[in-house]
C-alpha positions, 0 to 999 in steps of 0.5 A: 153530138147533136143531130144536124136535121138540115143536112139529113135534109140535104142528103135526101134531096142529095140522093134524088140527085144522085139518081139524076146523074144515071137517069136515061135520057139520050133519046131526049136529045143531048142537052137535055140529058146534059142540063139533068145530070150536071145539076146533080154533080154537086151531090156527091162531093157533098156526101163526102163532105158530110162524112168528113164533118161527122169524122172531124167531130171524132177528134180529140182535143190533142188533135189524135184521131184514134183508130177505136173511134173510126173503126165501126165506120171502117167495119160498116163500109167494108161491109157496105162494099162487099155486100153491095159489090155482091148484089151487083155482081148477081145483078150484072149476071141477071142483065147481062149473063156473058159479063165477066168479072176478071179486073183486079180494080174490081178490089178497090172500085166495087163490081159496078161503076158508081161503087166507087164512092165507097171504095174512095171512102175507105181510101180516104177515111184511112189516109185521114187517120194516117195523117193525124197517127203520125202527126201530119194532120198540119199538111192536110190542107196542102194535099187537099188543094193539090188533089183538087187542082189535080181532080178538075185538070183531069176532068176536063181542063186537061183539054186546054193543054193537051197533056192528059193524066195517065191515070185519069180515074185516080184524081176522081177515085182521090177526090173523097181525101179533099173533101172530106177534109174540108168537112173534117175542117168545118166540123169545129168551125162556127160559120157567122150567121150574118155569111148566110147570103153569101154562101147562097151566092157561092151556091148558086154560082158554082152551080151556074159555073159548072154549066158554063164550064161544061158546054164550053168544054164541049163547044170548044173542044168536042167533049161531051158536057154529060162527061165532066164530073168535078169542075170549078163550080161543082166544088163551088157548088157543094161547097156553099150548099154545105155551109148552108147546112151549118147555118140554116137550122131545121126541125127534124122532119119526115125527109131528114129522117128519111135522108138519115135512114134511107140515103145510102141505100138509095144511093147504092141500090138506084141503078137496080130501082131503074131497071124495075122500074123501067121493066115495070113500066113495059110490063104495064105497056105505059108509052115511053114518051119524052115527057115520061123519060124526063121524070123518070128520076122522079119515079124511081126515087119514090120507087126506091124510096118506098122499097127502103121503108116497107124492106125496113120495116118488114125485113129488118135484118135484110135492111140491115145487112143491104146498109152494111150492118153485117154484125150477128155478134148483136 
């Protein structure tokens, strides 16, 4: 299968965002930490997607998809879990020594909060397979939307109603199901060049809606506009940015390249980049002003970024097995 450079691309600038999303910045006032974090809310989904497209390319042409297929990716996120739920264990010690780690949830969403994108992979990549193994792929597309509307009516639009998920943190942990499926629909799908501008409209729409959407929320009803994590324009929002990636084509280039090798690793390990960083930036007495927290993320991501190459390219087996890729039988 050819290579997309376009959404290598996207994950590297989707990873940055990502970073964004964590970024301490409550001392800058609330809106500002706000307006930061929901431009980032669209990255996520659009790793899901991503996985979901590559996924979709591993069906046959009877519409099967064999477990041999998946069970490398399986392998590698398991590992990927364990190992990273490992790191963050020592790290949590390292933080905050009196932590306890006694909740059985820990199983499924990993020993720190934003490892629950891997342990909602997993979940996902194995209710896909089931689907096609007995032969219900055809409802896919039902649960998807069901789990959507689920997703955004417990995010916050259960305010409107008053009636809340009991619970709330399974629609998010599910939401891996849809959309990864909207990936796995896309993947064999040939979007007509000439709906290009359109998918920018419903890029930048969703993106806008989603701001529009928070602050209403928290006008309106007391609810913190940081909180939200999928709403109506998120979906809108990665939704369009994907597409983009199936339409605009690119040359491979240092930031996919970095996208496709560095991404995950970013991704797990950012929280701990930001406490050296951060630990760094005392240690070399740099005043903390508002103007140093607001690119914070910046810093961090080259700090992370370069921590990815030189662990790679001086400690490859160490990179290796931090990305997952536990396997000594190689």
């Amino acid at each position: 299968m050819k290579r997309s450079y376009t959404i290598d691309l996207v994950r590297f600038i989707a990873a940055f965002c990502v970073m964004t999303l964590h970024t301490p910045l409550p001392s800058m006032g609330h809106d500002v930490g706000s307006i930061v974090r929901i431009a980032g809310r669209w990255a996520v989904p659009f790793f899901f997607m991503a996985t979901g497209y590559f996924l979709g390319k591993k069906i046959t042409t009877d519409n099967k998809l064999p477990m041999q297929s998946i069970e490398k990716n399986m392998v590698k996120l398991f590992s990927v879990f364990f190992v990273s739920s490992l790191v963050y264990m020592a790290y949590s010690y390292l933080v905050t020594p009196t932590i306890s780690f006694n909740d059985i949830a820990l199983l499924v969403k990993g020993t720190y909060g934003h490892l629950w994108f891997v342990g909602s992979m997993i979940v996902a990549y194995i209710f896909i397979w089931y689907m096609y193994a007995i032969g219900q792929s055809k409802v896919l597309p039902i649960i998807s939307l069901a789990l959507l509307v689920l997703v955004v009516y417990a995010d916050a639009y259960d305010l409107i109603s008053g009636k809340t998920v009991i619970y709330q943190q399974l629609p998010r942990f599910l939401s891996s199901i849809p959309f990864m499926y909207m990936g796995l629909y896309l993947s064999d799908k040939k979007l007509p060049e000439k709906s290009l501008p359109l998918w920018i409209v419903v890029f930048v729409v969703g993106f806008l809606l989603q701001y529009g959407e928070a602050f209403y929320f928290e006008k309106m009803y007391k609810y913190s506009a940081y909180q939200p994590q999928t709403l109506i324009g998120t979906i809108f929002a990665a939704i369009g940015i994907f597409n983009i990636c199936l339409l605009v084509q690119t040359n491979e280039n240092k930031c996919a390249i970095y996208g496709q090798k560095y991404s995950l690793f970013i991704y797990l390990y950012h929280l701990i980049g930001y406490w050296f960083v951060q630990k760094l930036m005392t240690w070399l007495d740099v005043v903390s002003t508002d103007y140093i927290r607001l690119f914070l993320p910046a810093y961090s991501f080259g700090f992370m970024l370069t921590t990815a190459i030189l662990i790679d390219k001086f400690l490859p087996k160490i990179f290796a097995i931090l990305n997952g890729d536990i396997n000594t039988s190689k």
